[in-house]
N, C-alpha and C positions, 0 to 999 in steps of 0.2 A: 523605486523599489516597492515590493507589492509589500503591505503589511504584515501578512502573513511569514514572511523573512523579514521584514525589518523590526521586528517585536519577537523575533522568536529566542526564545533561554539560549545564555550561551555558557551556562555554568548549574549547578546543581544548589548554587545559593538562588537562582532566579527562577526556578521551578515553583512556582506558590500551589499548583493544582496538587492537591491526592500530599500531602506533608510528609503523610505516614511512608508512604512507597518511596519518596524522596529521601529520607531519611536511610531508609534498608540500604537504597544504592552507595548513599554517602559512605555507609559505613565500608561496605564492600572497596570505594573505591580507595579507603585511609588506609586499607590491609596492604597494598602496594602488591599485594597478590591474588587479582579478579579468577575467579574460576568463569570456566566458558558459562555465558549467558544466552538466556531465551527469554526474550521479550516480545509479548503477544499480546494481541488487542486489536477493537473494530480499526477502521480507516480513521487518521485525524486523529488521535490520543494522543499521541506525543511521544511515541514510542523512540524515533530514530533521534529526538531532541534530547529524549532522557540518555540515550545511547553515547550520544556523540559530549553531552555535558560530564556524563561519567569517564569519558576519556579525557574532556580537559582537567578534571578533577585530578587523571594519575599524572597527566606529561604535562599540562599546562597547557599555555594558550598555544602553542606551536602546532597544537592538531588542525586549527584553524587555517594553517596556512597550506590549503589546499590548491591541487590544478588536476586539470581532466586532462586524463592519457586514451587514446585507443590505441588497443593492444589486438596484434593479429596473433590467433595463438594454431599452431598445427594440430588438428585432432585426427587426421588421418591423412595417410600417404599422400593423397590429392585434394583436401579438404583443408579448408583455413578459414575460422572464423574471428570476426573484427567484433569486439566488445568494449563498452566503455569503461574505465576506472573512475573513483576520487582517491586520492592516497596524500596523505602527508608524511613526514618523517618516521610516524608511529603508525601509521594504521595505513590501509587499502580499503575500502568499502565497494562491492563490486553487486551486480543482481545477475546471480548463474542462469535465471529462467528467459534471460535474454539471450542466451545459446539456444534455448529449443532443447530438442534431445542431447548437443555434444553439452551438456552442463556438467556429466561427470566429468569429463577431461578439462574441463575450463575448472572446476572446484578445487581439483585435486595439483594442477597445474600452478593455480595462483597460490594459493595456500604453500605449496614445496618452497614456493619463490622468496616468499616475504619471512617465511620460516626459516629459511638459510642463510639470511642474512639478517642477522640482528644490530635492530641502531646504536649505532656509535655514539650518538647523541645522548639515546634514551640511558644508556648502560652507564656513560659517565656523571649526565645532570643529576637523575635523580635514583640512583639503583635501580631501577625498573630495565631489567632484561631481555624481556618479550614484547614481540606486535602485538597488535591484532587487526584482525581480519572481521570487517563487518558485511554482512550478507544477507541481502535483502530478500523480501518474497522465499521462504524457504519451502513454506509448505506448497510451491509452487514445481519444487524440481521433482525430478524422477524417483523412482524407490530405487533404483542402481545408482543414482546420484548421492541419495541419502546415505545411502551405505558404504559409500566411497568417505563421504563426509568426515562418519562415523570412524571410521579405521584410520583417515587422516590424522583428525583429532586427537588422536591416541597417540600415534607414534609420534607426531610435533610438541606437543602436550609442553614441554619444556623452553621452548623457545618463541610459540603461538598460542594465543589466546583468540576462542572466536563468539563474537556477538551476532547470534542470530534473530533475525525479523520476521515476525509474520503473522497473518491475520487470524490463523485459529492450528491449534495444536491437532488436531483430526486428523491433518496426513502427514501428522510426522511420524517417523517408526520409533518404534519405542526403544531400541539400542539408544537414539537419535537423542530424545527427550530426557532420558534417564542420564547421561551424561555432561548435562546444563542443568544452573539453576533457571527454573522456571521464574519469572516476573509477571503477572499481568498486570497490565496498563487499564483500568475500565474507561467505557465511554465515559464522556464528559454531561452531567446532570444540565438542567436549563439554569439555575444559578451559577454552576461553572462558566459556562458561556454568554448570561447576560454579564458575568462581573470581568470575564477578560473583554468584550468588548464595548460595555461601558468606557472602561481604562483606556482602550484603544481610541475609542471615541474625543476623548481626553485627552490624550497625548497629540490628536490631531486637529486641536481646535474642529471638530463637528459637534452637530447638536444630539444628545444623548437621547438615544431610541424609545419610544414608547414601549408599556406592554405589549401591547397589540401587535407593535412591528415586531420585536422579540420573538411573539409566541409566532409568531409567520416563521420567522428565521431557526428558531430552535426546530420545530416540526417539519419543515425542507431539511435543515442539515444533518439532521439525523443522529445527534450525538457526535457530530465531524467538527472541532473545533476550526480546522482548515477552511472547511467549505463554509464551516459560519460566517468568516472575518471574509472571504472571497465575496460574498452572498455581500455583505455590507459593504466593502470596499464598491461594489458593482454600486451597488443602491449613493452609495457617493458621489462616484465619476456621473452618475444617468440625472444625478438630483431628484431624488426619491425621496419625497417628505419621508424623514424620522421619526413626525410625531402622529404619521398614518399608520391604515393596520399592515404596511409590507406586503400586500395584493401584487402591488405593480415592480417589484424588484424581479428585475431580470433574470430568467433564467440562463442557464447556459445552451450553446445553440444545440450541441451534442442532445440533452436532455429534452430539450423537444423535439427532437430529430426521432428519440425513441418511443413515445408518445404516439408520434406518425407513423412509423410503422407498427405499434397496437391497433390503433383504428385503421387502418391498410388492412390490414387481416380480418377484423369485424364487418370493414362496411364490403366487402368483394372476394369471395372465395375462388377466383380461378388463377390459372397460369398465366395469362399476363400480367396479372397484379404482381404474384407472387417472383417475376422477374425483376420487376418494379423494387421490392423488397428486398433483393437479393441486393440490387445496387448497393440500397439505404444502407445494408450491412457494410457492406466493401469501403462504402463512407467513411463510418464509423470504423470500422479495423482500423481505416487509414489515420486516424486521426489519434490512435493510441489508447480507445479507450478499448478494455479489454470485453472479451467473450464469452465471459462470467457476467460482468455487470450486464453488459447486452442483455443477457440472457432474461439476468435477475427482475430487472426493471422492465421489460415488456413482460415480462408474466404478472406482476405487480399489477401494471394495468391492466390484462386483461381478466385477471380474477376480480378486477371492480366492475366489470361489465359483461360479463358471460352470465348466460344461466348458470345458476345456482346448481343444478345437475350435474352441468360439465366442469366444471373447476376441477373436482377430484381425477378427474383421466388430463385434464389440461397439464395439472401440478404433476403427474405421472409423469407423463411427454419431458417436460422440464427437466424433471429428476434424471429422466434415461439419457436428455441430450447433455445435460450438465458432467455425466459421468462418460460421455463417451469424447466429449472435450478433450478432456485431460488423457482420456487416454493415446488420441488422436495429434495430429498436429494441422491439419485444415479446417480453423476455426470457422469459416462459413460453410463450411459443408454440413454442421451439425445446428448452425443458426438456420439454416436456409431448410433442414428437414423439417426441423420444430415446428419453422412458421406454417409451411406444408402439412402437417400434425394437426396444426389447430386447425386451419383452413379444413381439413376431413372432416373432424369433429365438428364443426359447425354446418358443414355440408350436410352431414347425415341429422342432423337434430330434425 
């Protein structure tokens, strides 16, 4: 088992980061009556841990005992789309943005389901009445998804409770937001993270990390507690002096994959290359890692090695392909113009 799951809180007394925000939850979850929640924050904070501790907190540990269902759900006459679940007793935890556009019919569909039938379990153990329904990526679904959400919400209100996830409150509609108590989650400081995996280090019999590695691992994981303890686990398995400065801890192969096609674009501006590139993406798609980070992280490197002039129309480009993403559903169609983008911009310099 990867550390990262095998150390992760399984209750709201094991939560040691951020005390204060642990506490608010606690309280929330003693009322035996949670109002819907939104819980936001970067990648790796702990968001779905606090989430899922606060449910054992109302049902007990029985939330734990979870299995994965796919469920084929009908969204139109000829159309059927197959999506993954987790659910226990009490809860369903589903990600709507893994429908694509039918996410209103899959929101509005799971939510009637689990709403309609309330636990037998739940209503006799502990008074507790209601599901809930947690749902990941939100600011990722459609605005007619959102709004569906919205209007669900209201009319189950009594019998459903929903826990929403997501990395930044910007594209939720405000019907959306105003209806949840808001929680932010913040990144994790470099003392938060050198002291959970010091601990970590500890519980595994390894040898406890230098500065120098640390400050390597804090500065790569980017306030991502996840990818810090991944970062270290790797630096583990490869035998990576701990008491070096973390130079040589492995990257992941994805992350240098993106790297190369930064420099694909800088060192060749023509149409074979840029075919060349179009692959690199199709990689990556393949591999799940999304087209947002894509996006995010070869601009990153290319604003450390561009003229200084062109950044400003490069970060543009970025901006127009990052919005037409979302609004689009052929992720490389809009990776593949970008790179096209800069490649012009460089051409005419």
């Amino acid at each position: 088992m990867l550390w990262v799951d095998k150390y992760r809180p399984k209750s709201l007394d094991e939560v040691e980061l951020y005390p204060e925000l642990t506490e608010v939850l606690k309280r929330l979850a003693e009322s035996q009556d949670l109002p819907h929640l939104l819980l936001y924050g970067p990648s790796g904070t702990g968001k779905k841990t606090r989430a899922m501790s606060v449910l054992r907190h109302v049902y007990g540990p029985s939330v734990y005992s979870l299995r994965l269902e796919h469920r084929s759900v009908q969204v139109t006459d000829s159309k059927v789309v197959d999506i993954a679940t987790l659910s226990s007793p009490h809860h369903i935890d589903i990600n709507p943005s893994d429908a694509g556009n039918y996410d209103r019919v899959i929101v509005m569909q799971m939510i009637r389901e689990i709403a309609q039938t309330v636990s037998l379990q739940s209503s006799t153990s502990n008074g507790v009445k209601y599901k809930v329904v947690l749902l990941n990526e939100v600011d990722k679904m459609g605005r007619a998804a959102q709004h569906a959400l919205r209007r669900t919400m209201e009319k189950y209100m009594s019998t459903c409770r929903l826990v929403l996830i997501c990395n930044s409150t910007s594209r939720l509609i405000a019907p959306l937001r105003s209806r949840c108590l808001a929680v932010r989650v913040p990144s994790h400081s470099k003392e938060n993270l050198t002291k959970v995996i010091r601990r970590v280090c500890e519980l595994e019999n390894r040898p406890l990390p230098s500065p120098a590695f640390m400050a390597t691992v804090t500065q790569r994981s980017e306030g991502n507690l996840r990818r810090a303890l991944l970062m270290v686990e790797a630096a583990a398995m490869t035998k990576v002096d701990f008491s070096g400065n973390g130079a040589d801890i492995p990257q992941p192969d994805w992350r240098v994959f993106l790297d190369e096609i930064a420099n694909d674009i800088l060192s060749e501006q023509t149409p074979k290359k840029l075919h060349e590139i179009r692959g690199k993406f199709y990689n990556l798609l393949g591999q799940c890692v999304s087209g947002e980070l894509i996006l995010r992280l070869v601009l990153e490197k290319l604003m450390s090695a561009v003229d200084p002039a062109l950044r400003r129309p490069v970060v543009a480009l970025a901006a127009q392909y990052d919005h037409n993403m979302k609004l689009g559903t052929k992720t490389i169609v809009h990776l593949e113009a970008f790179a096209a983008g800069v490649m012009q911009l460089l051409k005419q310099k």
